[in-house]
C-alpha positions as CSV (number, residue, x, y, z in Angstrom):
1,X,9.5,0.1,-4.8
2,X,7.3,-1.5,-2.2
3,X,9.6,-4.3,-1.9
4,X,12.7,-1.9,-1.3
5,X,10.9,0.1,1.4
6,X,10.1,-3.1,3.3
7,X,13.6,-4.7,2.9
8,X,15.5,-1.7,3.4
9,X,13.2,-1.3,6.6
10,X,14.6,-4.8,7.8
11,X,18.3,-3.9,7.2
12,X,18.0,-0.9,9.7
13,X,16.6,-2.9,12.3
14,X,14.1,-2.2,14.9
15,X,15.2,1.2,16.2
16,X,15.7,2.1,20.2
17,X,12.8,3.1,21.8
18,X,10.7,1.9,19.5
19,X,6.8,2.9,20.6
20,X,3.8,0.5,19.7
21,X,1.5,2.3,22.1
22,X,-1.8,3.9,20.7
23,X,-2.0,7.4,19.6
24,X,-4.9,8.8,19.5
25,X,-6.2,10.9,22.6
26,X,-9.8,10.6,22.2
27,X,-12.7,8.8,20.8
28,X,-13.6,10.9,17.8
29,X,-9.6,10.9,17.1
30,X,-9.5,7.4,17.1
31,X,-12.2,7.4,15.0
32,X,-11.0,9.9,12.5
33,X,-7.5,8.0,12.2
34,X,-9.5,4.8,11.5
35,X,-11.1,6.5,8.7
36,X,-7.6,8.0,7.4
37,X,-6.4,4.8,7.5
38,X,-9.5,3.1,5.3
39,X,-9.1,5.6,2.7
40,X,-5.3,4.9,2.5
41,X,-6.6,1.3,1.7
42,X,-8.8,2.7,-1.0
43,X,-6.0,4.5,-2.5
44,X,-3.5,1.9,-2.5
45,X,-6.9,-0.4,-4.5
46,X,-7.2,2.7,-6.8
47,X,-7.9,1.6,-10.4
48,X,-11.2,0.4,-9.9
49,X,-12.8,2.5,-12.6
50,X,-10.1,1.8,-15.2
51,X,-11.6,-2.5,-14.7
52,X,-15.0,-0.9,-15.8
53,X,-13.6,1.0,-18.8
54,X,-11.7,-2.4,-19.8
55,X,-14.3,-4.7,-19.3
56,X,-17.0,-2.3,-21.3
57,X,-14.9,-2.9,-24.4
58,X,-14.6,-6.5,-24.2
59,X,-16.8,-8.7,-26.1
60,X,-19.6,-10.3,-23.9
61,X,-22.4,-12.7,-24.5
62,X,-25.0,-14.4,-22.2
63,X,-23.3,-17.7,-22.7
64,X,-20.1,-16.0,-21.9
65,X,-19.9,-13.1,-20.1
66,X,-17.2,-10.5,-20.1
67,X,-17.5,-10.3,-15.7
68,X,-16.3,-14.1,-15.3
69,X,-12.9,-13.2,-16.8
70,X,-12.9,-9.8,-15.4
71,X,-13.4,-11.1,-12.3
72,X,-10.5,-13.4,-12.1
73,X,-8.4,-10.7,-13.1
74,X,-9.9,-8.0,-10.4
75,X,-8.8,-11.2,-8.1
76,X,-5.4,-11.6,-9.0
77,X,-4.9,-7.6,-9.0
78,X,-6.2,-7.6,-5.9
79,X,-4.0,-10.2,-4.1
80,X,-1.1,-8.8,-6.0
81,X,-1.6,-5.4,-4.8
82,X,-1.8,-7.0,-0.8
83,X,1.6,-8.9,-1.6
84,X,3.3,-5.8,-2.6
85,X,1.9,-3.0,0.4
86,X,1.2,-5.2,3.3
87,X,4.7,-6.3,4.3
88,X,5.9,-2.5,4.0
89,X,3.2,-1.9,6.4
90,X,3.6,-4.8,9.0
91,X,7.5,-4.0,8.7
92,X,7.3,-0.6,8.9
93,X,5.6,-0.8,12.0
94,X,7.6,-3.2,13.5
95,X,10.6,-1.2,12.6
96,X,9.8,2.3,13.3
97,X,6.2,1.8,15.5
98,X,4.1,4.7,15.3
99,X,6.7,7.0,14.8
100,X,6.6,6.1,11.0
101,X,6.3,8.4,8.0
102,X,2.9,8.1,6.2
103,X,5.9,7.7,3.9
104,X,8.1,5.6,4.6
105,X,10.8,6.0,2.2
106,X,10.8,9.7,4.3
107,X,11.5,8.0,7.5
108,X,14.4,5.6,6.2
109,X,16.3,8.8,5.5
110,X,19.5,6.9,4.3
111,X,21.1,5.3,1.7
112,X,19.5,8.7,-0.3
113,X,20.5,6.6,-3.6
114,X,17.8,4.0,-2.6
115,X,15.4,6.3,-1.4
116,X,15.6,8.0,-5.0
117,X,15.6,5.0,-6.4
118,X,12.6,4.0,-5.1
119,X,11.1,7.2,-5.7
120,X,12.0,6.6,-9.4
121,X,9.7,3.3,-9.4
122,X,7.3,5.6,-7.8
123,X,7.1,8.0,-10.6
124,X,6.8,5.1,-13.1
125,X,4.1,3.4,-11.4
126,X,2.3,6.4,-11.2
């Protein structure tokens, strides 16, 4: 789903009058929108607890320890979670600037079979 919001982003194009420009009007807003936007970065890395649960029921000894593969796979999880949100945000800001959605499958509005779609993988994911 990620990868149809960022691709389906592209086809539309950079749209007129696109506006980069800050929006916050004070201090403490830009402060609370930089906190908004940390805890959209700790939802997207949600699952954290679930590694716990897994890695509680997997065999460990000193000489090998249940963290060192854990770890690797908290790694890969990791990256794969970046490869998957970060181009839908750098595209989507580059497409629609700051007037985008905190959804953007909201703001691409059209074709609504791909936006369902997409909200179908949604669902599924979830």
């Amino acid at each position: 789903y990620s990868t149809i919001a960022w691709v389906a982003s592209l086809q539309k194009g950079v749209q007129p009058g696109v506006d980069y420009s800050y929006n916050a009007h004070s201090t403490i807003d830009g402060a609370f929108n930089f906190m908004v936007a940390m805890g959209e970065v700790a939802f997207s890395y949600a699952g954290h607890n679930v590694v716990l649960e897994i890695q509680a029921t997997i065999p460990s000894t000193p000489e090998n320890p249940s963290k060192k593969a854990m770890w690797k796979g908290v790694i890969v999880a990791y990256i794969g979670v970046a490869l998957c949100y970060l181009p839908v945000a750098f595209v989507g800001y580059y497409v629609f600037g700051n007037t985008v959605d905190d959804n953007i499958l909201i703001t691409l509005e059209r074709p609504p079979w791909l936006i369902a779609a997409a909200n179908i993988f949604v669902v599924v994911h979830v």
